[in-house]
MDTraj code that builds the backbone (N, CA, C; nanometers):
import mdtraj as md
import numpy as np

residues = "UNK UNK UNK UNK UNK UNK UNK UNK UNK UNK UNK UNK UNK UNK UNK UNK UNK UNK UNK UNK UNK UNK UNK UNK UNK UNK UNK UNK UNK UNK UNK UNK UNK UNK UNK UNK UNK UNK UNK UNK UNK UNK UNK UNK UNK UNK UNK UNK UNK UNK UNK UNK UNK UNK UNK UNK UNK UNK UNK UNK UNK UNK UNK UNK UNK UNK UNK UNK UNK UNK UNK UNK UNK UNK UNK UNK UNK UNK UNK UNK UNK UNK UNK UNK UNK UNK UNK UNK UNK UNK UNK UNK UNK UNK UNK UNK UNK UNK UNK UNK UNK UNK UNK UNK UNK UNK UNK UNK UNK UNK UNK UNK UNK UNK UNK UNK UNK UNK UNK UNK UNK UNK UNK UNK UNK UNK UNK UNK UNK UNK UNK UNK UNK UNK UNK UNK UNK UNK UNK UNK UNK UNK UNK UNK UNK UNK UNK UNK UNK UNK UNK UNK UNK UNK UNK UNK UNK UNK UNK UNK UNK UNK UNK UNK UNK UNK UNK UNK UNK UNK".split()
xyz = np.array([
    [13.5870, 8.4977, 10.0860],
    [13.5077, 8.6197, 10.0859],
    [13.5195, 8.6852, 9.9494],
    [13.4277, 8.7604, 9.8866],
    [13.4556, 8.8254, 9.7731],
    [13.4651, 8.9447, 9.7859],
    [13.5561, 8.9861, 9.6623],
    [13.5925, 9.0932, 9.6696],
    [13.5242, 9.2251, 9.6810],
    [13.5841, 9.3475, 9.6712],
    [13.4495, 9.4312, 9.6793],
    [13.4634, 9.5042, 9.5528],
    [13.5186, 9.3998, 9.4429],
    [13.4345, 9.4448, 9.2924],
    [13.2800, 9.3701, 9.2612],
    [13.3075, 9.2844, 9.3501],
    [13.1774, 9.1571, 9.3758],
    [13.0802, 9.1299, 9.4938],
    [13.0966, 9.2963, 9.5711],
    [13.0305, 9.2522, 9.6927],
    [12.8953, 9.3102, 9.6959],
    [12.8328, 9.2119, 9.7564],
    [12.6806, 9.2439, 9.7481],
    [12.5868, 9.3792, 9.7858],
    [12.7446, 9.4235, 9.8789],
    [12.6831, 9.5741, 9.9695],
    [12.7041, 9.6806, 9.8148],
    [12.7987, 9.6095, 9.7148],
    [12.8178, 9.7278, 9.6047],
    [12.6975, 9.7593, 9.5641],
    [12.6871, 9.8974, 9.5266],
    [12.5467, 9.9222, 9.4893],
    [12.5398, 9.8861, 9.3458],
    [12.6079, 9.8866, 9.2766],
    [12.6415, 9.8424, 9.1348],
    [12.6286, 9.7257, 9.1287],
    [12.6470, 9.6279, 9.1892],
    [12.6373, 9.5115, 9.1973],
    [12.4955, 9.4498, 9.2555],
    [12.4647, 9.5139, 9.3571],
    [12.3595, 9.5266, 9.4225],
    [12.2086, 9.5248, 9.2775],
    [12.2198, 9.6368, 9.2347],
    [12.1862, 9.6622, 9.1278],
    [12.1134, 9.5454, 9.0281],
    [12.2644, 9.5148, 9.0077],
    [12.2541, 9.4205, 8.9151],
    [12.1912, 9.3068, 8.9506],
    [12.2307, 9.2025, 9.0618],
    [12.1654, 9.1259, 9.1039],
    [11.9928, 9.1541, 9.1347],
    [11.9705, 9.2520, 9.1574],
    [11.8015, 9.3140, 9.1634],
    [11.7738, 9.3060, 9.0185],
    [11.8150, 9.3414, 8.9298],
    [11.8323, 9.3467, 8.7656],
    [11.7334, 9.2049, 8.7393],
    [11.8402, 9.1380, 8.7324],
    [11.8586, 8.9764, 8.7218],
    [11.7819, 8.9011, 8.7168],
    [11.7439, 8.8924, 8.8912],
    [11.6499, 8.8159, 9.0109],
    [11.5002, 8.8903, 9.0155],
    [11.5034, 8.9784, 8.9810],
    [11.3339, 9.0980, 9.0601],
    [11.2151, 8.9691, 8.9906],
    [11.2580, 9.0089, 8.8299],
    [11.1727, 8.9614, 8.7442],
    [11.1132, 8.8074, 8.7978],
    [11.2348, 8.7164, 8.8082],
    [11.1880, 8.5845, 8.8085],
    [11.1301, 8.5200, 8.9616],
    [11.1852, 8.6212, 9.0315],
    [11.1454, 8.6070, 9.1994],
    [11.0278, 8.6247, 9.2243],
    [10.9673, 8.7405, 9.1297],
    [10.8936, 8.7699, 9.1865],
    [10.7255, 8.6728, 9.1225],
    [10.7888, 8.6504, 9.0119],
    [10.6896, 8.5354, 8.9276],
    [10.6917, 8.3851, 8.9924],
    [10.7842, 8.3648, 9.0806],
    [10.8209, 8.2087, 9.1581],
    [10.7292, 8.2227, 9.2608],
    [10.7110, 8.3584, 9.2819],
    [10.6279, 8.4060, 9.4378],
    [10.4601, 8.3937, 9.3889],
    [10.4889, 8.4273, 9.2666],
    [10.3095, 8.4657, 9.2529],
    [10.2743, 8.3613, 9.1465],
    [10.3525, 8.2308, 9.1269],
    [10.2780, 8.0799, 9.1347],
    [10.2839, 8.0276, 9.2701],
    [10.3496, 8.0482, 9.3519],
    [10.3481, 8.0155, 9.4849],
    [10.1798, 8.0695, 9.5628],
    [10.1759, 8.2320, 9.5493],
    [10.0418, 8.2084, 9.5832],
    [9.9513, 8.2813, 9.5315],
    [9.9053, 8.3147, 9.4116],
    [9.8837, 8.3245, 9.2886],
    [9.7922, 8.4653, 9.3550],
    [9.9070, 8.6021, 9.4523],
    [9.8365, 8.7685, 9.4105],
    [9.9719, 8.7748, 9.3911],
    [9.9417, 8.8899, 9.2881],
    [10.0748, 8.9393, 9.2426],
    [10.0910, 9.0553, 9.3202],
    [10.0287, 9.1086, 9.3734],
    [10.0767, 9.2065, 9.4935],
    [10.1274, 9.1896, 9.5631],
    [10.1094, 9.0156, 9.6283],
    [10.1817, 8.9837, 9.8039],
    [10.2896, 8.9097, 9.7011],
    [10.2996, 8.8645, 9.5507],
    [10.4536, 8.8080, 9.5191],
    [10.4813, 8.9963, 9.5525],
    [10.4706, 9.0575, 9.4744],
    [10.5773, 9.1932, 9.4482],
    [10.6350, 9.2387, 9.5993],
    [10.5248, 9.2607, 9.7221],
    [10.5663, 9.2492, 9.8386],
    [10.7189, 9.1779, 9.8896],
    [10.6367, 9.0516, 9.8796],
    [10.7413, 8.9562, 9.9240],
    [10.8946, 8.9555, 9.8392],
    [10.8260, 8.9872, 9.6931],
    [10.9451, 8.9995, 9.6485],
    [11.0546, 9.1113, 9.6761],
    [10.9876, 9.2110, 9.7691],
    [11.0559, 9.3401, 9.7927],
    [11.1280, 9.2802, 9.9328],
    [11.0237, 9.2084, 9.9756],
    [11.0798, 9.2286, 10.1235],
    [11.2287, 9.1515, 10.1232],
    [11.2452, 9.0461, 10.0266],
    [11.3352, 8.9853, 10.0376],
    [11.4548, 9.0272, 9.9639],
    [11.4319, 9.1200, 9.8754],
    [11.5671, 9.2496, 9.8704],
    [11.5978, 9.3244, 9.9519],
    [11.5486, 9.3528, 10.0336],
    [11.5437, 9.4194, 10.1810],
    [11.6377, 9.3760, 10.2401],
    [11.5915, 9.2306, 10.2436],
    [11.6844, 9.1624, 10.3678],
    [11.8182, 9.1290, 10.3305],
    [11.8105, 9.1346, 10.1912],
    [11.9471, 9.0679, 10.1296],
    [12.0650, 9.2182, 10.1436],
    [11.9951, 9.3188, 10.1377],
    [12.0810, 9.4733, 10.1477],
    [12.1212, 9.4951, 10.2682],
    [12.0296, 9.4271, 10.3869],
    [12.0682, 9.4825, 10.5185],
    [12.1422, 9.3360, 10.5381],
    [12.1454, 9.2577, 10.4938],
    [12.2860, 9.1336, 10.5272],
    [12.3553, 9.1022, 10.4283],
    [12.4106, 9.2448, 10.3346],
    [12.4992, 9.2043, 10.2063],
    [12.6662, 9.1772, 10.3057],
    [12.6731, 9.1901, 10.3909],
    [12.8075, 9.1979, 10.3994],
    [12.8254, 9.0229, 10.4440],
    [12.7308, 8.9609, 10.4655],
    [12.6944, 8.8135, 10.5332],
    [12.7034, 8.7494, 10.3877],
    [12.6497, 8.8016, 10.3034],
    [12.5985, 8.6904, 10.1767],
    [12.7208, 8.7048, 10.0563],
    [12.7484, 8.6406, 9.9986],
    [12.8516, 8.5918, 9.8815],
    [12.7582, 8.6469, 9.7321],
    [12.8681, 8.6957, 9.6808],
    [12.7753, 8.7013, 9.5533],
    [12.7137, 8.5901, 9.5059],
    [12.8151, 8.4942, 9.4908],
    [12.7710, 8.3596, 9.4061],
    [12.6301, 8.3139, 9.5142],
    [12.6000, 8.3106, 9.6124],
    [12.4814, 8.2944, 9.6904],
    [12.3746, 8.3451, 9.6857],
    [12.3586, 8.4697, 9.6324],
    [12.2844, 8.6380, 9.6583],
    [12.1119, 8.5551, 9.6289],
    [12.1678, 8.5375, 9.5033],
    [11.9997, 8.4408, 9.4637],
    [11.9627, 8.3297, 9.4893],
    [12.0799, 8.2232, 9.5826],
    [11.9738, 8.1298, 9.6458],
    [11.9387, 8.2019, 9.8069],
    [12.0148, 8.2998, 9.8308],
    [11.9713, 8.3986, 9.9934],
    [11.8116, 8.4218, 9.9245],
    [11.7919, 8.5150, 9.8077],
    [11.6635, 8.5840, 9.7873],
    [11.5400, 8.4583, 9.8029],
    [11.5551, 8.3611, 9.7246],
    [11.4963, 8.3013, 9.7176],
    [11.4770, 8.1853, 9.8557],
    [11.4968, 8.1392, 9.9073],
    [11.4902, 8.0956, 10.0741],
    [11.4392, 8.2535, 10.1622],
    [11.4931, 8.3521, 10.1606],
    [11.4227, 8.4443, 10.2233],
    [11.2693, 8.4154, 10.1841],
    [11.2837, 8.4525, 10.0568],
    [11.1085, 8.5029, 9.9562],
    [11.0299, 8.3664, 10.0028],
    [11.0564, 8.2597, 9.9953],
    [10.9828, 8.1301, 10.0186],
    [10.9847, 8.1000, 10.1730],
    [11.0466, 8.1521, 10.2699],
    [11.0101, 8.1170, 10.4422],
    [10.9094, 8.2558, 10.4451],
    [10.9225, 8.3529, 10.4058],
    [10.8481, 8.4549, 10.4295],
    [10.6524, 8.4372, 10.3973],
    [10.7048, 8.3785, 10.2491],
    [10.5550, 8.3263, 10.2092],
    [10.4659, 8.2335, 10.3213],
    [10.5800, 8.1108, 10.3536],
    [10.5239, 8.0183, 10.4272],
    [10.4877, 8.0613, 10.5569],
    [10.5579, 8.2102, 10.6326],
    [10.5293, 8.2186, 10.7179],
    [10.4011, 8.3183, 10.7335],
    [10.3570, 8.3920, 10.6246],
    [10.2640, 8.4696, 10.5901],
    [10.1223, 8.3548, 10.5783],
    [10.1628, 8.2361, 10.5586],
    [10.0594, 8.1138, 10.5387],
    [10.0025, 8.0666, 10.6647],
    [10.1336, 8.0296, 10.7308],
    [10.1056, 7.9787, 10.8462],
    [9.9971, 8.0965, 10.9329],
    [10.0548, 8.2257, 10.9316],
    [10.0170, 8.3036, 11.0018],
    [9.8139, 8.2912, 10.9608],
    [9.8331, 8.3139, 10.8606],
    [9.6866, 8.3080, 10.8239],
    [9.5954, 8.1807, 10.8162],
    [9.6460, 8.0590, 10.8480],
    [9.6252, 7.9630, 10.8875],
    [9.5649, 7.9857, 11.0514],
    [9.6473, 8.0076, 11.1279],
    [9.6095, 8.0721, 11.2689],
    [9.4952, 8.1209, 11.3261],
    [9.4951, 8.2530, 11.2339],
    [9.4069, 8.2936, 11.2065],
    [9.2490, 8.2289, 11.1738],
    [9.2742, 8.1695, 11.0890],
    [9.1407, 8.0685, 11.0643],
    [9.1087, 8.0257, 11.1402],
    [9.2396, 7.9021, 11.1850],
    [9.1919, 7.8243, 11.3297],
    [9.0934, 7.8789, 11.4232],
    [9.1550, 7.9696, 11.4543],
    [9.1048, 8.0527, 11.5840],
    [8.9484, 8.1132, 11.5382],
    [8.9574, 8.1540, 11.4383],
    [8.8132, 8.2091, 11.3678],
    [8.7329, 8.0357, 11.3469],
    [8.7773, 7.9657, 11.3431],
    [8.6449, 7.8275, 11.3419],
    [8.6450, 7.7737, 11.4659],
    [8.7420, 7.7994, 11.5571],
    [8.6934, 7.7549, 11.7298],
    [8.5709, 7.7771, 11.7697],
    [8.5199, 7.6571, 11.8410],
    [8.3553, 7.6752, 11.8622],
    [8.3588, 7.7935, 11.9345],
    [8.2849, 7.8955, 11.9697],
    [8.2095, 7.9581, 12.0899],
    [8.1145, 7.8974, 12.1240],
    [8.1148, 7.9701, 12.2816],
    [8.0275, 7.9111, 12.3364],
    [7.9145, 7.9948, 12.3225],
    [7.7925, 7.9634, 12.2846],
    [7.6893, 8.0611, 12.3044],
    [7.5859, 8.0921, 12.4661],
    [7.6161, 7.9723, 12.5268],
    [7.5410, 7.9653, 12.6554],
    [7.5610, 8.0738, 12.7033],
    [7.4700, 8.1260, 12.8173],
    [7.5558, 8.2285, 12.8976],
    [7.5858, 8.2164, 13.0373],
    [7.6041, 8.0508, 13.0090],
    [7.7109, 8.0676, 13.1628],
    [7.8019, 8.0737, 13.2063],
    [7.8768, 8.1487, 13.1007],
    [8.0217, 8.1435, 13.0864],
    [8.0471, 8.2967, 13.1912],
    [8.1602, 8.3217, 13.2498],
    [8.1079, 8.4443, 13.2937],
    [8.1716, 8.5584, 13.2502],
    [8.1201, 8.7046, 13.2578],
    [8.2135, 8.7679, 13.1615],
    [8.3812, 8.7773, 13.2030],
    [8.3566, 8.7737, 13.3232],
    [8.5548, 8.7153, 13.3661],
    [8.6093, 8.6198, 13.2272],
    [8.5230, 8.5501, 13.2620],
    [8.5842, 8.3997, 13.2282],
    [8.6278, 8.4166, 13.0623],
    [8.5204, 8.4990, 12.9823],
    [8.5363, 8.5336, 12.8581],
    [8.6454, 8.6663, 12.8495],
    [8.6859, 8.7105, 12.9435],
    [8.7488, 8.8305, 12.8984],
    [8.8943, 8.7742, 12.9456],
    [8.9286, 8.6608, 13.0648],
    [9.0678, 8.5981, 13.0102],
    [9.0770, 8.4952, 12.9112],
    [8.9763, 8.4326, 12.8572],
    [8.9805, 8.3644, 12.7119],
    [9.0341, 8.4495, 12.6578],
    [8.9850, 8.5873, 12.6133],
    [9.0662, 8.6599, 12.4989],
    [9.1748, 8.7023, 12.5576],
    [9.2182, 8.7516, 12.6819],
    [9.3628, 8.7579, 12.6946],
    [9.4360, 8.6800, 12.7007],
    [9.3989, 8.5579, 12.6909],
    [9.5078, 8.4009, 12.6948],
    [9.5131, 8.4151, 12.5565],
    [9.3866, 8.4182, 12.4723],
    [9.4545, 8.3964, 12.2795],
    [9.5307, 8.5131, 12.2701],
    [9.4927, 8.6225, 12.3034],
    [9.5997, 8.7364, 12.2640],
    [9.7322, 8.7344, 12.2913],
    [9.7682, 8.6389, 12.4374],
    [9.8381, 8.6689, 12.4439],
    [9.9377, 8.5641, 12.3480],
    [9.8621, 8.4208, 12.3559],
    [9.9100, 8.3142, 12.2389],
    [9.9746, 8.3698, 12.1387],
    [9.8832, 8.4346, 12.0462],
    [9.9128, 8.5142, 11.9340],
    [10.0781, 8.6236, 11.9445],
    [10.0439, 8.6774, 12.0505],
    [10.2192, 8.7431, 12.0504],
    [10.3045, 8.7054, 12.1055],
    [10.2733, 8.5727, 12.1473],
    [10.3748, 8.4473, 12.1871],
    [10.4353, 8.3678, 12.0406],
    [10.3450, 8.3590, 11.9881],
    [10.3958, 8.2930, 11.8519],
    [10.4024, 8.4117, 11.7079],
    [10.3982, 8.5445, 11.7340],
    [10.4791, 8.6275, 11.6501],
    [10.5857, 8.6784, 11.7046],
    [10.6492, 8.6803, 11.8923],
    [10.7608, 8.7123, 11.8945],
    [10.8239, 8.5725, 11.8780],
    [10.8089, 8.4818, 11.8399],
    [10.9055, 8.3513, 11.8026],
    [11.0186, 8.3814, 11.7031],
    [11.1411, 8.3654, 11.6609],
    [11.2322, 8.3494, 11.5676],
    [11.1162, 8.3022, 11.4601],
    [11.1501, 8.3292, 11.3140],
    [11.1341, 8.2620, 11.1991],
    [11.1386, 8.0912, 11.1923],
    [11.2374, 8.0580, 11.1619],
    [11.2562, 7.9382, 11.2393],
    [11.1981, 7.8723, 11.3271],
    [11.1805, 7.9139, 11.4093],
    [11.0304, 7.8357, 11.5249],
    [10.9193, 7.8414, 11.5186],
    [10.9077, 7.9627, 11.4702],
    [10.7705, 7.9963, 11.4371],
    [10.7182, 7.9104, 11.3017],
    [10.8013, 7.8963, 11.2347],
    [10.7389, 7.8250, 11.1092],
    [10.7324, 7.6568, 11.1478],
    [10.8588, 7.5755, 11.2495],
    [10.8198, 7.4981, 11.2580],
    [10.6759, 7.4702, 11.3778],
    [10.6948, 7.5389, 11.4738],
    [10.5619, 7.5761, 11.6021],
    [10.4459, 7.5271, 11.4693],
    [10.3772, 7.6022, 11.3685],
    [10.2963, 7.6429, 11.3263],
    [10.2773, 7.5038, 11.2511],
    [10.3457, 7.4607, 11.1539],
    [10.3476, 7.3703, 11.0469],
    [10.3469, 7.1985, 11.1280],
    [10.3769, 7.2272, 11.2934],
    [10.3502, 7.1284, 11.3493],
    [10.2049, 7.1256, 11.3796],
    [10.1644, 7.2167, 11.4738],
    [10.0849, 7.2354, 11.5762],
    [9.8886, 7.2721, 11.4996],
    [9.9491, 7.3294, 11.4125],
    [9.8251, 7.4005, 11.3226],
    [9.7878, 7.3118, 11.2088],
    [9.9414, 7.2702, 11.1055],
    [9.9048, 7.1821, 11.0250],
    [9.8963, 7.0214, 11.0327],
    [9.9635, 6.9958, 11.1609],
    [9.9634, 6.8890, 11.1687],
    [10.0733, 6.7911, 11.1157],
    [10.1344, 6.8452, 11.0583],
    [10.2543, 6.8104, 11.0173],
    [10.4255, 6.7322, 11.0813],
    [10.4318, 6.5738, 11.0830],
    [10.4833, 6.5434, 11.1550],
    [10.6427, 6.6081, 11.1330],
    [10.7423, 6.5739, 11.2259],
    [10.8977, 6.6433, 11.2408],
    [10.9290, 6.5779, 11.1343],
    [10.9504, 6.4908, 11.0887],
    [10.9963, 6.4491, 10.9494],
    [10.9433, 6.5093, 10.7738],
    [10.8170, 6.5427, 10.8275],
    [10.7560, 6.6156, 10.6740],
    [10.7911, 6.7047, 10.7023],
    [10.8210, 6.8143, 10.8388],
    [10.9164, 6.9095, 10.8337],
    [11.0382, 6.9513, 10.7882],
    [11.0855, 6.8188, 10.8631],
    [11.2261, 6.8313, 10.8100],
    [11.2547, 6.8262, 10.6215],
    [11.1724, 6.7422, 10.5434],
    [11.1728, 6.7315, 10.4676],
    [11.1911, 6.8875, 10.3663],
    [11.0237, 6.9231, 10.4105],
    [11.0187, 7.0490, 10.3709],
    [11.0613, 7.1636, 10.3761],
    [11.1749, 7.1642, 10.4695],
    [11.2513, 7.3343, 10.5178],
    [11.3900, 7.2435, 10.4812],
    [11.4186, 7.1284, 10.4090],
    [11.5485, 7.0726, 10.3908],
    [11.6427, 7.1392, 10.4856],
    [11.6147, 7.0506, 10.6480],
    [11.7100, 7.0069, 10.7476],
    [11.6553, 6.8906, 10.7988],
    [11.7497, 6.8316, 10.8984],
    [11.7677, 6.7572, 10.9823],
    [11.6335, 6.7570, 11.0520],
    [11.6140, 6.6109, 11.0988],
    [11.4693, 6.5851, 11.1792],
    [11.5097, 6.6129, 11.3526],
    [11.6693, 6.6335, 11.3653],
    [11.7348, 6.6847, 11.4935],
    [11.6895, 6.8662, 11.5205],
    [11.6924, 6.8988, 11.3535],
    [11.7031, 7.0388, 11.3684],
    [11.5600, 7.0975, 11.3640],
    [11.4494, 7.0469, 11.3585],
    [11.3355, 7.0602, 11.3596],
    [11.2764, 7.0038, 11.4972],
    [11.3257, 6.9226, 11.5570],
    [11.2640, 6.8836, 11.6776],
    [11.3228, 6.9928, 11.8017],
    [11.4878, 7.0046, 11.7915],
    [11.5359, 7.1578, 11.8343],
    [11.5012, 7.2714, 11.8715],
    [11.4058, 7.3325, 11.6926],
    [11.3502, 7.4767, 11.6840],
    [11.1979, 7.3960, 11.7584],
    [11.1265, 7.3457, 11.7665],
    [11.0204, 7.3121, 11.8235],
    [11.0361, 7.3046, 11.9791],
    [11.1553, 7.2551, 12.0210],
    [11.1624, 7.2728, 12.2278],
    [11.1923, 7.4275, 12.2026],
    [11.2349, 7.4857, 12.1686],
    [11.3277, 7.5914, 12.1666],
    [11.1841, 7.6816, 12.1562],
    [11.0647, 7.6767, 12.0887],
    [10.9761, 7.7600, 12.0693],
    [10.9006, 7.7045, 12.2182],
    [10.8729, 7.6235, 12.2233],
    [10.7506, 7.5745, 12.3382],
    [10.8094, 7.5981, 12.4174],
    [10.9666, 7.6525, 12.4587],
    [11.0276, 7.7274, 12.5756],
    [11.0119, 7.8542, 12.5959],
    [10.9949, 7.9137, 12.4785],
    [11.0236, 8.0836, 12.4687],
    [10.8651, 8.1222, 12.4882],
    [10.7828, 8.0362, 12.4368],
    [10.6547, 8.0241, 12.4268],
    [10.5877, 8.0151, 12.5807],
    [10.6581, 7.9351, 12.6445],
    [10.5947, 7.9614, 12.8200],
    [10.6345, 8.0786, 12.8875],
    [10.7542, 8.0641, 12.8457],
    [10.7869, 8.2256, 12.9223],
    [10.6974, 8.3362, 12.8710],
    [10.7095, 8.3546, 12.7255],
    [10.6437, 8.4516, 12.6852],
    [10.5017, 8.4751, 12.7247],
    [10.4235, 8.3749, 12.7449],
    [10.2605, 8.3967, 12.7747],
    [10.2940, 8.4311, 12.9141],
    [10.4120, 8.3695, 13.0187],
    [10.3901, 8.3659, 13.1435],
    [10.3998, 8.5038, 13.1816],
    [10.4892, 8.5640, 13.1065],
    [10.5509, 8.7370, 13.1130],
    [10.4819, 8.8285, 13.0465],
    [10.3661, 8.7811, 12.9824],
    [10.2698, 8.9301, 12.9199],
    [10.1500, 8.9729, 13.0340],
])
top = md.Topology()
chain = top.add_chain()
for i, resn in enumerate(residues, 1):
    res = top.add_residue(resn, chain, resSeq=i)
    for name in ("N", "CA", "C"):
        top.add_atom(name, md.element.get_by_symbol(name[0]), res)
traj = md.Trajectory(xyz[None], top)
């Protein structure tokens, strides 16, 4: 553990590491997805998180924490808007024999989809999404969030569990 001439909750230290990191974080974010508003965002949000779990994080860590925060956050801001699309290019139906019942639990089944897969963990939610939306098999997962193809197939039962309950309970 480090000391608390070196601890991340120090605000002096704190500080400094924001010093450091702001600049280059926030330029890693906005080649990542080229507005510099949602890097500066993201880049905030992920000082955020690093202040409210300084007592968790090591100094010597502080900036690979920021940076894994700043980059799942992006991806999950992607995915999310990915979703989004999806759902915006689903055919409608134009006939009208659909009936208005029938159309008014269509939209409460996507709605409720939708806050089935934003109350998901981070973690599930990014793999749920990067499977299901992008198509993306458990191994290019695993690849890409560097874990285990155990630990990606895991967060995936683990979501399509929380995920039945959750639609079943709204």
């Amino acid at each position: 553990m480090a000391s608390t001439d070196n601890s991340v909750c120090n605000q002096k230290v704190f500080n400094q590491i924001f010093d450091d990191n702001s600049q280059t974080l926030c330029n890693y974010l906005y080649y990542q997805c080229g507005d510099l508003q949602q890097a500066e965002d993201l880049a905030q949000e992920a000082f955020i998180k690093l202040w409210d779990n300084c007592k968790k994080v090591i100094f010597e860590k502080a900036r690979a924490f920021l940076y894994t925060v700043a980059k799942n956050a992006f991806y999950n801001q992607v995915a999310h808007k990915k979703v989004v699309l999806e759902y915006a290019k689903m055919p409608r139906s134009t006939s009208d024999n659909e009936t208005p019942e029938y159309k008014i639990e269509e939209n409460e089944f996507m709605e409720r989809l939708q806050a089935a897969i934003n109350a998901l963990p981070e973690g599930q939610r990014e793999v749920f999404l990067l499977n299901r939306i992008d198509k993306k098999t458990y191994r290019e997962i695993a690849e890409m969030l560097d874990v285990s193809q155990k630990a990606v197939e895991k967060r995936m039962h683990k979501a399509l569990v929380k995920m039945r309950k959750t639609i079943k309970n709204i």
